[in-house]
C-alpha angles and dihedrals in degrees: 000000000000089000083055100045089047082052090054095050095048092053096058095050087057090053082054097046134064112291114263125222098265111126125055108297124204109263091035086123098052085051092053091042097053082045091055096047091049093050075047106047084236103160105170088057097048091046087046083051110042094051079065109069126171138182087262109133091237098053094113086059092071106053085043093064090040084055088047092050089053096049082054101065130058090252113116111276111255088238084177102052080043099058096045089050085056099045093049094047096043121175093355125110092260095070082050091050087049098042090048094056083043097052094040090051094047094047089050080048096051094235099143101163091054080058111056084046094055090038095072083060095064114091105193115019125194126231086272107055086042085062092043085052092051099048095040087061089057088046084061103043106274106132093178079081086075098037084051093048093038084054085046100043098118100051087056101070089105091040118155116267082255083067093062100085096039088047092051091051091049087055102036085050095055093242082131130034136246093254087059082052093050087037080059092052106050093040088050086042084049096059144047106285100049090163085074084077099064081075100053094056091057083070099064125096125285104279100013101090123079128245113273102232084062092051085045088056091043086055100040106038111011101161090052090046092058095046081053097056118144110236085241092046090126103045090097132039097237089059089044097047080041087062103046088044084061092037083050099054098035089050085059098065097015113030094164092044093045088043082055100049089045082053084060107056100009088107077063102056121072117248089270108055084047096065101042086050099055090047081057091052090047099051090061102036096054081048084057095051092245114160084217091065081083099059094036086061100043081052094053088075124189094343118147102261127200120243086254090053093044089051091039088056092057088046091051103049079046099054084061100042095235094156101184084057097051092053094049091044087052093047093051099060127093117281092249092054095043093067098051101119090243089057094046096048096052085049090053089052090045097056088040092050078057100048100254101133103160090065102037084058092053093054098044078049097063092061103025109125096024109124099237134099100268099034085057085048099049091041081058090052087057093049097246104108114198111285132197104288106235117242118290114231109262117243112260132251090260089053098052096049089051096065093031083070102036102119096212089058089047085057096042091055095036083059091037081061102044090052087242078129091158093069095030086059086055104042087056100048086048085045099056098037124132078356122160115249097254092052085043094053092042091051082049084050096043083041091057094047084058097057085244089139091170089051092052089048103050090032106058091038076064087057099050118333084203097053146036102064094160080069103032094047113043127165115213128169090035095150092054086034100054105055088039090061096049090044087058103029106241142159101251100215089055099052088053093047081061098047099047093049090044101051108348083239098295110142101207095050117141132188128223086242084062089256101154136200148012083318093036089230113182108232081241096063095035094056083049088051099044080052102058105040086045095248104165128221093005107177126190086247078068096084096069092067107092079212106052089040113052080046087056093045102044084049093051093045087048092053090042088053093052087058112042094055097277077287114154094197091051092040097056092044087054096044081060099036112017129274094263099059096053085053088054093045093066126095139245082248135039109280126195112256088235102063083034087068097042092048103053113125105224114075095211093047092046091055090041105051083043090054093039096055091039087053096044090062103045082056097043085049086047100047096034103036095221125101119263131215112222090200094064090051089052090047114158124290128222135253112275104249122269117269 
């Protein structure tokens, strides 16, 4: 009721206010058409139809994606015509759209000094354009762009594809040393592109890399390239990089058989290489769920750990519920990831599984009321379990005017209208940047009136990340949701904390997997579901139908729950994942839910089974107006059968 009445609400204060662009507007076709030559390349229509401008909210559009056009040709850039659109679209997305083209076009033409000096017009630059800026300073002499991106080296691993060239020079130059290069090509051989590291070693001196055809065997047969190990194979550093590249990639499909093949040659490896190879071992066997992961990484020593095998220590001594361990393994990271709320609640249960329940309070304390996963949880330790928010103030008249009236905003709803969802998404982040929380609760709000359910969301967690619920759980589609749900027999404000993490509610979302729709159901699945509850002629297009696809879902989340036991915490992880995988993902023991969850293998479908709980009881509070315990909801799950 309360999400109705705020519905209400919102929908006489529009009747009160300027009308907003919402139906179809004269010159909407110009706009899709301009849209269409530039998708096209089509420069006679976007020049007919740019000399032709008109008050429509969206005319700039069209002589940006002339510019654009334009950028995109060998024909000199119209530096002049460039400049004045800046100058009349000033701090809007519009100007970024534009400098970003600019800046693409002059770094394909080598002009390196045009773009430093269109550079300092762009206000938020992505990852690409920060390593064209950094490449295009050493283009013109300044030589502090190495030494930044030497200092910054390991945080470049995951670079974008423009750092490549500037990478390559700060190795080739000796800005960096030949252990950083080595440091590149584990952590590319340790990942799932592990092609990216012939590359690397291109960059190490003359005489220090090894030949390609070994680094092809280690990739394609690693098992069979460390059987075939010369008995000198260590004597230099290439043979021995060459054998932990094929450890590496056997010990992520394999982690016992590749445990077996390094016992085998690990008298033969210095003190060094041992230990970075057992904290590879570990990473993937606690990944595996293996109890050895615990000692490989006590084994590993000192060695320098990634942020994953430092998180995936802590998750091993955990999946085994060696407190002492888990406490060590928290303490030892660094300060930043120590306060991160999973960390802080596992210390607090660490101290507490020792007695020491002064300090495990303290730290549940510290998170204790936040909405999240771990916040609902400590509040429980504490005794108190999540009860219904109370309502948020409304924005004020003043407020809501105010974004009413934002142009950005105008743009970004004129676009949302017109399906050009890519810009309007745009437009609206640009829009509600660096905003203060009531604009940022009206344009939820405004968000809300004009069915952008992802908008409101997002929109209102800016705004306070503690508050606004109304905002932040909706609940949309109640009227194809709710049958659904007694039909299946469902629990309502799960099915909702799927949804909202799925799709946030848009009904045209599409992964980049091809999962489709307010429940994000892959054709696949939905083909397997239409079969077994005897739907007829489905078709893949289906899925775009709220109808047909919350049908679909529920179904799908009802069969999964048969299946994994009528457990919420294994069900969402199979909804994600795939309900064998969370079968496989139990233990020989029980194991509580909540360890289950954050040990989970998968990052995606960690995050996601957290978010998805966390969200099933704000919504249960919501709908039901009674607190909630998350820990009930987590429960333990069961040992995975015998074999």
């Amino acid at each position: 009721m309360k999400f109705r009445l705020l519905a209400a609400c919102t929908l006489a204060l529009a009747l009160a206010l300027p009308p907003l662009v919402t139906a179809a507007q004269p010159g909407d076709d110009r706009i899709l058409a301009a849209r269409e030559a530039l998708r096209t390349g089509d420069r006679a229509t976007l020049e007919r139809l740019a000399g032709h401008s008109s008050p429509h909210v969206l005319d700039q559009y069209v002589q940006l994606w002339l510019l654009v056009n334009r950028l995109a040709r060998p024909d000199p850039a119209p530096v002049a015509e460039l400049e004045a659109f800046v100058a009349r679209n000033a701090d809007t997305v519009l100007a970024e759209r534009l400098h970003i083209a600019w800046l693409q076009r002059l770094a394909k033409d080598g002009d390196w000094h045009g773009f430093l000096r269109v550079y300092r017009g762009l206000r938020r630059p992505d990852a690409e354009m920060r390593c064209q800026h950094w490449h295009a300073r050493v283009m013109t002499g300044d030589l502090g762009a190495i030494e930044e991106v030497a200092a910054q080296w390991m945080g470049l691993i995951d670079s974008h594809a423009a750092c490549e060239p500037l990478l390559r020079h700060t190795a080739t130059s000796g800005a960096v040393d030949s252990d950083a290069v080595w440091w590149r090509f584990r952590r590319q051989i340790d990942s799932r592109s592990p092609e990216a590291s012939r590359a690397t070693l291109a960059w190490l001196p003359k005489g220090e890399a090894p030949p390609g055809a070994g680094l092809d065997q280690a990739l394609s047969a690693p098992a069979t390239y460390l059987d075939r190990l010369a008995p000198n194979f260590a004597v230099e550093r290439a043979g021995r990089e060459l054998a932990l590249a094929a450890l590496t990639r056997l010990a992520r499909s394999d982690v016992p058989a590749a445990h077996v093949r390094f016992a085998r040659i690990s008298d033969r490896l210095p003190h060094e290489d041992r230990a970075y190879a057992y904290s590879v071992l570990a990473l993937h066997g606690a990944q595996a769920r293996l109890p050895l992961a615990a000692d490989w990484f006590r084994a590993a020593g000192d060695t320098p750990l990634t942020p994953a095998q430092r998180a995936w220590r802590v998750r091993a001594a955990l999946r085994i519920e060696n407190w002492p361990m888990v406490r060590w393994a928290i303490e030892a990271l660094p300060e930043t990831e120590q306060r991160q709320p999973e960390w802080i609640y596992w210390l607090a249960r660490a101290h507490a599984a020792a007695g020491d329940g002064a300090a495990a309070q303290a730290l549940y304390g510290e998170i204790a009321g936040d909405p999240h996963f771990y916040g609902i949880l400590a509040g429980e330790e504490l005794g108190t379990p999540f009860a219904p928010p109370p309502s948020s103030p409304n924005p004020s008249a003043a407020e809501r005017e105010r974004v009413r009236g934002d142009a950005g905003l105008r743009r970004a709803l004129a676009l949302y209208r017109l399906d050009l969802r890519t810009e309007a998404l745009r437009e609206w982040v640009w829009a509600v940047r660096d905003r203060d929380s009531g604009f940022l609760v009206a344009a939820a709000e405004l968000a809300l009136e004009h069915g952008l359910y992802d908008r409101a969301i997002n929109t209102a967690e800016l705004a306070d990340a503690r508050a606004n619920f109304e905002l932040r759980f909706i609940t949309p589609f109640r009227d194809v949701i709710e049958p659904q749900v007694r039909r299946q027999g469902l629990d309502m404000a799960w099915v909702y904390g799927i949804m909202r993490q799925e799709s946030r509610f848009v009904v045209p979302a599409r992964s980049s997997a091809g999962a489709q729709g307010l429940m994000q159901v892959m054709p696949a699945t939905g083909r397997y579901v239409a079969g077994r509850i005897g739907m007829k002629g489905f078709q893949p297009r289906m899925l775009n139908d709220p109808d047909t696809n919350v049908l679909l879902g529920t179904s799908y989340m009802r069969l999964i729950l048969e299946e994994l036991d009528h457990h919420p915490v294994l069900a969402s992880a199979g909804y994600n994942a795939g309900p064998g995988r969370a079968r496989r993902w139990r233990d020989e023991r029980t194991l509580e839910g909540a360890i289950y969850a954050e040990t989970i293998p998968f990052d995606e479908t960690r995050d996601y089974v957290k978010k998805v709980l966390a969200n099933a009881v704000i919504y249960a509070a919501l709908l039901e107006n009674r607190p909630q315990s998350l820990k009930q909801r987590l429960g333990v799950i069961a040992p995975a059968p015998a074999r």
